[in-house]
N, C-alpha and C positions, 0 to 999 in steps of 0.2 A: 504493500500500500504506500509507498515510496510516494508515487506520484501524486496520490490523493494527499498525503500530507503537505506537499509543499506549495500545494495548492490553498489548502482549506488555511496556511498563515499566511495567506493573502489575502483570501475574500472572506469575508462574513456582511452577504449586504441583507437588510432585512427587505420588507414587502415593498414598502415603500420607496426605496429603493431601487428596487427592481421593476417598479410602475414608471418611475422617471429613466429609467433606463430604454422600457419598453416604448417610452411616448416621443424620445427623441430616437431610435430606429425607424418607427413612424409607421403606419398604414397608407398615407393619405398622399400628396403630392410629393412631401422630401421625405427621404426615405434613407438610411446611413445604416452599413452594415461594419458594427467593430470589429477591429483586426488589436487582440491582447498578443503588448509585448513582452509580457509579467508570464509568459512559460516556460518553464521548465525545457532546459535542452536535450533531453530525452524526447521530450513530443516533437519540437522545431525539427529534429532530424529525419523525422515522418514524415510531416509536412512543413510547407514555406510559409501559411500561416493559418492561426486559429482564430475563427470569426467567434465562439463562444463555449465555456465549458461547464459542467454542471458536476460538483465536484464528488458527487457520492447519490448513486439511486438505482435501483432494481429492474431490470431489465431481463426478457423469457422468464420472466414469474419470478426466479430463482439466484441469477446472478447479481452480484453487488458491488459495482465499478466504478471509475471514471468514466462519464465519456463527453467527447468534445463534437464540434461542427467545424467543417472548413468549405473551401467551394467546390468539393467533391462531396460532399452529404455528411453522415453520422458517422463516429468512433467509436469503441469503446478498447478500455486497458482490460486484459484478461487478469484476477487480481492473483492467482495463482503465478506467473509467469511473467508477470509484467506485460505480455504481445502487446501490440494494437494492430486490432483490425476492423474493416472498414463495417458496420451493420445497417448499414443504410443509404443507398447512394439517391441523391434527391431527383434522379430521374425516374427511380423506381418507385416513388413511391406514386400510388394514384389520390392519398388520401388522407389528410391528418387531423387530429383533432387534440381536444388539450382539456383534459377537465379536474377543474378546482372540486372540494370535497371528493374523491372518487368513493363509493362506494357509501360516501353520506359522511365517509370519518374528512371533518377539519384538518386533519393532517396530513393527510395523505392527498398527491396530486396525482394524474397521470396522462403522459402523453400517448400518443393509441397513432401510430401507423398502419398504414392501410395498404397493404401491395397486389390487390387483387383478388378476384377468386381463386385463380390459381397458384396464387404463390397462400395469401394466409395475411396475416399482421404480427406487430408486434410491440409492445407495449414496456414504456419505460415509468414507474411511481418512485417519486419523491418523498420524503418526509418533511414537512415545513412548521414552523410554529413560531412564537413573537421572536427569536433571536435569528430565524433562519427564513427569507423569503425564499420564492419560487423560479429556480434555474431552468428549469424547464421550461413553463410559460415565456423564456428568451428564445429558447429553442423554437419554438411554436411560431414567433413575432417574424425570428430569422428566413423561414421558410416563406412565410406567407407573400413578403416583400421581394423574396428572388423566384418566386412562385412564376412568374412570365419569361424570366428567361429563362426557367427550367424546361418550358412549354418550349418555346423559341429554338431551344440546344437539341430539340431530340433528334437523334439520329446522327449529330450531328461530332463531330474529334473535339471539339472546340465548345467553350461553355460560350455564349453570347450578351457575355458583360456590359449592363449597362442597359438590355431590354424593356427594363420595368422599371427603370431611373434611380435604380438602387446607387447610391454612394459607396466610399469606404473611408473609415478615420482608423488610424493606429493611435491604439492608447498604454502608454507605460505602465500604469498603475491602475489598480483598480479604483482609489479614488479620482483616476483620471475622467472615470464614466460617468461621474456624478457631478460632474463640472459642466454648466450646460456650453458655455464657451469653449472647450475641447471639441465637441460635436460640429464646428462649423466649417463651413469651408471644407465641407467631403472632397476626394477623390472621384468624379464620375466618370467613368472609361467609356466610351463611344463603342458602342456594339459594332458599329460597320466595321473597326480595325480589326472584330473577330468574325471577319465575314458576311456577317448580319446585313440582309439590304430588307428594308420597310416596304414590302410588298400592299398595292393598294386592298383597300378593306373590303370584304367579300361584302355582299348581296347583303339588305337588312333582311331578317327574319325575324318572323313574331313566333316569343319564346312565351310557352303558356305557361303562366304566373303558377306558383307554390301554390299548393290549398291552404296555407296559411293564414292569410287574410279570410280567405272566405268560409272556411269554418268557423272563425270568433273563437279562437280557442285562447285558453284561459291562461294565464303566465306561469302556471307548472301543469305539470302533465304526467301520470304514471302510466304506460302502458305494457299491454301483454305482447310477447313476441311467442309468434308461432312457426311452426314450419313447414311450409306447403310444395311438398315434392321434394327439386335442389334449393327450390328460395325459403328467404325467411321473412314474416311479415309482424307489423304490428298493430296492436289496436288499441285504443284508449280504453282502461277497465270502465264496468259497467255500461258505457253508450256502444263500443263494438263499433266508434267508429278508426277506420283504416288510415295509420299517417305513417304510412311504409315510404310512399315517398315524401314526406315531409323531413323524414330522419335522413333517406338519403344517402343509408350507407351500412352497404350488407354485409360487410367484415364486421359490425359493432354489433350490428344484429344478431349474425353468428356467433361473436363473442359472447353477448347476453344471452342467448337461447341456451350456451353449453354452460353459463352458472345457473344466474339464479332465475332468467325467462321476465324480467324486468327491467325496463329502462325507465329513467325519470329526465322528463324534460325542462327545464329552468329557462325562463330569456332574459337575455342581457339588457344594461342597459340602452344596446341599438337597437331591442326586440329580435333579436334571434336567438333561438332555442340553443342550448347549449344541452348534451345529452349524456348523461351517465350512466352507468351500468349498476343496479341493486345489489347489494348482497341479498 
């Protein structure tokens, strides 16, 4: 545990923290993806650089690691041997989600990737509580913001930097993240110099809206998952009614069918459902 050590005398940021961290990466027009140069030269010789690490969490149910992001997708240190090898590459994945309370416990967090029907998912939880905010939820932000040039890259030798107007700031220190004047004046690399040409925009088509809205459904939601044939469906208890496509996502489904056949839905504060799996 070498390298989790010398990491966790670096970071300790709590929630809030990690809210100001996530709010200058950003969703919206500016968008800054940081590059920590507070690593350990054991990882640098891996990779040339690490955009975020989460310094201890449970990953395939059982294992309990480091693992980092770079612009090749997810890591993790095997704690046994020190490895590191690569468990997530961000073209593979088709799907990701991130939920706070997992399972109902405060303390526990957990990120839930999504690689298909035919590959499966796989899921990393945290531990968090007032001295320890949420590393993962950075993870989650990271992806979401390079999520278009992940789209952009496929197939493709070359990642197409700069697609979705992502940034990059290197920062020395991890008090350097919480300085909001560190965060400016990004890095933003011009996708065409990675080949990328802005091809004109296809045909509008009309995408037929969520049933969201027009169910009126209530701002939590527990429903049953069933399983009908190879899919899996859900229903809101007692009304029986169907928001298999509302959830949107049949690894989580499957996931919850093989525990407890329960998922609970929460919406945010932008009104979307955030979805968790019961004990």
């Amino acid at each position: 545990m070498e390298h989790q050590d010398k990491i966790k005398q670096g970071i300790a940021l709590v929630q809030q923290e990690i809210d100001k961290i996530i709010e200058k990466i950003g969703t919206g027009s500016e968008k800054v993806i940081p590059i920590l140069e507070y690593i350990p030269q054991e990882i640098l010789s891996y990779t040339k650089s690490v955009w975020w690490i989460a310094p201890f969490c449970i990953w395939k149910d059982e294992i309990a690691s480091l693992v980092f992001a770079d612009k090749n997708g997810i890591h993790a240190i095997y704690p046994d041997d020190n490895d590191i090898t690569q468990v997530a590459s961000w073209d593979a994945i088709v799907d990701i989600d991130f939920d706070e309370y997992y399972s109902d416990d405060p303390n526990v967090n957990q990120l839930f990737i999504d690689f298909g029907d035919d590959v499966g998912h796989l899921t990393f939880e945290e531990f968090v509580d007032d001295t320890r905010g949420s590393y993962l939820s950075v993870l989650h932000s990271i992806y979401l913001i390079f999520r278009d040039t992940i789209t952009a890259s496929k197939d493709s030798p070359l990642w197409k930097v700069g697609v979705g107007g992502e940034g990059f700031k290197n920062f020395k220190t991890p008090q350097d993240l919480l300085n909001y004047k560190k965060w400016e004046d990004p890095h933003t690399p011009d996708p065409a110099s990675f080949g990328y040409m802005d091809e004109s925009q296809p045909e509008e088509t009309i995408i037929e809206e969520k049933s969201e809205k027009k169910l009126d459904l209530p701002d939590e939601i527990i429903a049953e998952v069933f399983k009908d044939g190879a899919n899996y469906q859900a229903k809101i208890k007692d009304t029986e009614t169907d928001i298999t496509d509302l959830i949107d996502n049949p690894a989580k489904l499957k996931y919850a069918f093989e525990r407890s056949g329960l998922v609970r839905g929460k919406k945010d504060k932008n009104g979307n459902y955030i979805w968790r799996v019961m004990r």
